[in-house]
Every structure is written in C-alpha cells, then in structure tokens.
C-alpha positions in Angstrom: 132.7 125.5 134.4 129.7 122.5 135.3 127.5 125.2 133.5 129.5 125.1 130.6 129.4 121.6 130.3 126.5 120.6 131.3 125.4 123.5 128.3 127.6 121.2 125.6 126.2 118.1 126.9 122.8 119.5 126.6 123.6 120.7 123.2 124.9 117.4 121.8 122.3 115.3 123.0 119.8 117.4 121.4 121.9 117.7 117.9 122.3 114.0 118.2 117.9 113.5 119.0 117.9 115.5 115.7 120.3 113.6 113.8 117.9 110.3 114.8 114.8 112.0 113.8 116.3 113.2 110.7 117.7 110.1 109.5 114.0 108.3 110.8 112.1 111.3 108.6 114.3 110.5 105.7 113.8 106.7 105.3 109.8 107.0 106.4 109.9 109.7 103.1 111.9 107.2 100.9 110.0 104.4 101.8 107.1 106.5 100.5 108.7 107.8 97.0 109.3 104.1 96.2 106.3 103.0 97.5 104.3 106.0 95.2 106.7 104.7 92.7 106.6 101.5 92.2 102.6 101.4 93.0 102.7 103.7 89.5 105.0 101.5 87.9 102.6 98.6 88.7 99.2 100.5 88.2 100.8 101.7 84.4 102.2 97.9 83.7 98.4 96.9 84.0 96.6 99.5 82.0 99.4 99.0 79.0 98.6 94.9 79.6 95.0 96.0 79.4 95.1 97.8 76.2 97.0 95.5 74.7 94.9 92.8 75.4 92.0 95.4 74.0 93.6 96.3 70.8 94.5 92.3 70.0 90.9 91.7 70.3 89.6 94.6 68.4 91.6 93.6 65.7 90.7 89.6 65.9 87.0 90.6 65.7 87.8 93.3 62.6 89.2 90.1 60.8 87.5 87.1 62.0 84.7 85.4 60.8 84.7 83.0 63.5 81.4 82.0 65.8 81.0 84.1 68.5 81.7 81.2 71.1 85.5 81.4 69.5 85.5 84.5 69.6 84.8 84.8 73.0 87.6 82.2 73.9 90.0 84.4 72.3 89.0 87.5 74.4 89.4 85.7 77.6 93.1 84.5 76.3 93.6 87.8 75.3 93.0 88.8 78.7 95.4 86.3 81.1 98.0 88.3 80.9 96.4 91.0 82.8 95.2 88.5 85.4 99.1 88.6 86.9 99.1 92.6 87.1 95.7 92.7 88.9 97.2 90.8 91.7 100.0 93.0 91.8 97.7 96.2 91.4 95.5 94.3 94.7 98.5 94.4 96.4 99.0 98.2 96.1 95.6 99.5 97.1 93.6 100.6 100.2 91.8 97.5 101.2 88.5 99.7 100.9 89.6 99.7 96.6 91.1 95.9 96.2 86.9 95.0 95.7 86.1 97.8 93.6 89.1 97.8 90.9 89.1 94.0 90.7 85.0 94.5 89.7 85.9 97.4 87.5 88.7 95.1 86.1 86.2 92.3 85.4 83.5 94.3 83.9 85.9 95.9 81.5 86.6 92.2 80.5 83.4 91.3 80.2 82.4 93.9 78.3 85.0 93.3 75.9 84.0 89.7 75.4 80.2 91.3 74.6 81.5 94.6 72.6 82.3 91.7 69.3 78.5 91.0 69.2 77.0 94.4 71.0 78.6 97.9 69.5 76.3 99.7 71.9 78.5 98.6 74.7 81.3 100.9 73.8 79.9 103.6 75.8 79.9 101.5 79.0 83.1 100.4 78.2 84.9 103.3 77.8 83.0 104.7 81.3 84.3 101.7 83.2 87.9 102.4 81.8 88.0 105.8 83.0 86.3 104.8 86.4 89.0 102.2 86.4 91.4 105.0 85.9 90.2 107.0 88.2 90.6 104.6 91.1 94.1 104.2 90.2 95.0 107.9 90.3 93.4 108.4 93.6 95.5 105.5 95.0 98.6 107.2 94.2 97.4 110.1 95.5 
C-alpha cells in the first residue's frame, strides 16, 4: 500500500514539474512570437516611412525649380518622420546592428539629399537600401 502511494505521489509531482515547464515553455515561446512580431511590425513601419519620405522627394525635385540649398531643406523635412521609427527600429536590434543600420539609415538620407543634383548616385542608393534591408531581415531572423 506505501508503494502504491508513494507511486501516485511520485507520479503527480512529476505531472505537476511538467505542467510548470509547460506553461514556462509556452510564455518564453509567446514572448518570442510577439517579440518577432512586433520587431516586423516596427522594421516594416520604417521602410514604408522611408519610401514615402523617398517618393515625396523624387517628386519635389521632378517639379521644382528651386536652388539646390531648398531643395536640400525639403529632403531633410521629408525625412523627420523616419527619425521616430529609427529609434524604435534601435530598439529592436542586436546591439552589434543598432551602429550599422542607424549608418545605413543616414547614408540612405544623405544620398537622397545628393541624388537631386548627382543621378549617378542611384546605384549607391539603391545598394544601401537593400543592405539596409538585409540587416533588417536577419534581425528577425
């Protein structure tokens, strides 16, 4: 009879150690969906900001005849928006990335502000964009 119960005791206390590590195992895995999540939610909300911003200038330069000073100005307003998502994107990387993307980020800015007077700069620009993607795909890796 001690057998026996010292058998059911045995056997509950395990069931209930794996209840615990279940329940543990399943929060640890939803902290990490919503974490994946929401670092994609952010990372998307930054890129759309960014072409936005793009787009607004490209078609300010197509129409303006203004001096390049202005236009220049305009870029960098164009561009404030995305200053909020890049803190928010920071806050979502490895701290090994935060330097890199917030270079990439200002590059890609810069070489907007330059693309209205320098064409050629296209090519760069589009290989810091896909750099820039690239960093943000491996972070949600």
């Amino acid at each position: 009879m001690s057998n026996e119960i010292l058998l059911v005791a045995v056997a509950g206390t395990f069931s209930l150690i794996g209840v615990i590590i279940g329940t543990k195992l399943t929060a640890l895995s939803d902290k990490t969906r919503w974490q994946r999540e929401k670092r994609a939610e952010i990372f998307a909300e930054l890129l759309d900001e960014m072409a936005a911003a793009s787009e607004k200038t490209l078609k300010r330069n197509k129409e303006s005849n203004k001096s390049r000073t202005h236009e220049a100005l305009h870029v960098a307003y164009s561009f404030l928006p995305v200053s909020q998502f890049i803190k928010k994107a920071r806050l979502f990387l490895d701290k090994a990335d935060r330097d890199n993307f917030e270079e990439l980020v200002n590059e890609i800015i810069t070489l907007e502000i330059s693309l209205g007077a320098d064409k050629s700069l296209q090519d760069k620009l589009t290989k810091k964009e896909s750099d820039l993607q690239k960093l943000l795909e491996n972070s949600l890796e």
